[in-house]
N, C-alpha and C positions, 0 to 999 in steps of 0.2 A: 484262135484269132480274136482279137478286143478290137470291138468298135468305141473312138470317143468322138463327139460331139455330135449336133444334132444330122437330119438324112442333107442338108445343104453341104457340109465340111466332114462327112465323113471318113476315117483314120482306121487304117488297119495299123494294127502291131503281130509280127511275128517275126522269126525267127532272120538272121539273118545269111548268105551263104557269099562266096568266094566272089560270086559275079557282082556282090553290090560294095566291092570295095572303094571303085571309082568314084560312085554318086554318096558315100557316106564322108568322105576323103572331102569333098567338093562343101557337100555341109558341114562339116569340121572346119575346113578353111573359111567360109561366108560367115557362118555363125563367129569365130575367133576375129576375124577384120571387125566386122557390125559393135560384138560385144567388150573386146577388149584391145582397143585399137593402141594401147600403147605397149603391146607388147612387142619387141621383133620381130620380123619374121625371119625363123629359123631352117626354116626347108621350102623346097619348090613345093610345086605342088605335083610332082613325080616321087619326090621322095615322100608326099604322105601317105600317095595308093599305095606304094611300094610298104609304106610302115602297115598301114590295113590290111593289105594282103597278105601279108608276109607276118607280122606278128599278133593284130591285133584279133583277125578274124578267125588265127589257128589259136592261139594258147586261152582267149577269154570267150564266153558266150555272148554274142551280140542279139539284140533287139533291134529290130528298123520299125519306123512307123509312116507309113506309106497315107499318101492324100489320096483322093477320089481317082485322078490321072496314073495312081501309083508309081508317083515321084515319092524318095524316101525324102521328108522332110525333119525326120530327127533320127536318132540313134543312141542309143544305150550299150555301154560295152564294159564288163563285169567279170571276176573271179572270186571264188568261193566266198572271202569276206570286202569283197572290194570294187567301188564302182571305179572304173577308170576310166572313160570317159562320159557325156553325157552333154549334146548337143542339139538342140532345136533350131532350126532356121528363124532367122529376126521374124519374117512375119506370121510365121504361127507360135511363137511364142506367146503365155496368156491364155493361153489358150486348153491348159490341161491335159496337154501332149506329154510333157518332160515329168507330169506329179503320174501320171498313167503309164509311163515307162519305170518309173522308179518304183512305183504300186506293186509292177512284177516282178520285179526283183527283189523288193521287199517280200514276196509269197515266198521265195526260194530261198532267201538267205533268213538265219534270224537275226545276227550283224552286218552292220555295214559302216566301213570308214572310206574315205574319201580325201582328194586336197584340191581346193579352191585357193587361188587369189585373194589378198585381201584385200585389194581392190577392188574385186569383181564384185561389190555391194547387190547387184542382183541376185546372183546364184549364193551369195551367201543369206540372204532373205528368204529366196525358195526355199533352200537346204531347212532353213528354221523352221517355215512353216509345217516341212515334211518330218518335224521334232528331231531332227541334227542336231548335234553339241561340239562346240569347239573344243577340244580335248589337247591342240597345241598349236604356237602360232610360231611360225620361222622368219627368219631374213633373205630367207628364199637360196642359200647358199646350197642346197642340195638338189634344188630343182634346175633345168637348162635355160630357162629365162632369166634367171639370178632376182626374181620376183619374192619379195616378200609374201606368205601365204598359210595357210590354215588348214589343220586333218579335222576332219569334222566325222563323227559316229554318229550313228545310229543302233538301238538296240530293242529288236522287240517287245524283251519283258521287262522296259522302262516305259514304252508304250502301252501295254495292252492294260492297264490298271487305269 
């Protein structure tokens, strides 16, 4: 278990299991309206528990990180070289939750790529600060959004020097 911030906002992160598909589904939806309000919206919000429980929470390892109340307030969800998703709620964002989910998964993996929006000028800033490389930029014609958007890497032994 990782504790971040001070004993006022206290944050667990650990593992995630079947029963927190609902409230990570809920932060995925909030966090997507707040952050990227110009995307569509493509599914209810039955078809996203239904994609968490059903796909994301059996084939990838997930992270939750839980508030003092232990509400999951973000979520990290990962396969061997790949973050796939990676959401914090608007207002703990800033906060050193999402660079603290990504930290452990960085201990697990030595690579990691990713695809962001390239619109989504936040999470492409974080991604940089966490020394991400835009390595390709699309027309978004492969993704479900038809969003223009960016694979971003990361590679340990470009970092550890």
């Amino acid at each position: 278990m990782l504790l971040v911030g001070d004993s006022m906002s206290r944050i667990t992160i650990e593992p995630a299991t079947a029963a927190h598909a609902a409230e990570c589904a809920s932060v995925l939806r909030t966090t997507r309206k707040h952050s990227l309000p110009y995307l569509p919206e493509l599914h209810t919000a039955d078809e996203d528990v239904r994609f968490l429980s059903e796909r994301v929470l059996v084939e990838d390892t997930v992270l939750v990180a839980r508030d003092e109340a232990q509400r999951i307030v973000g979520f990290i969800a990962f396969s061997k070289e790949w973050v796939n998703h990676l959401y914090v709620l608007p207002e703990f964002q800033r906060l050193g939750i999402g660079r603290r989910l990504l930290d452990e998964v960085k201990r697990q993996c030595p690579r990691l790529k990713l695809w962001t929006f390239q619109r989504n000028l936040g999470a492409l800033r974080f991604y940089e600060r966490q020394s991400f490389s835009v390595v390709k930029r699309t027309e978004g014609a492969e993704n479900e959004e038809k969003e223009p958007d960016l694979l971003l890497q990361w590679d340990r032994w470009l970092t550890a020097n």
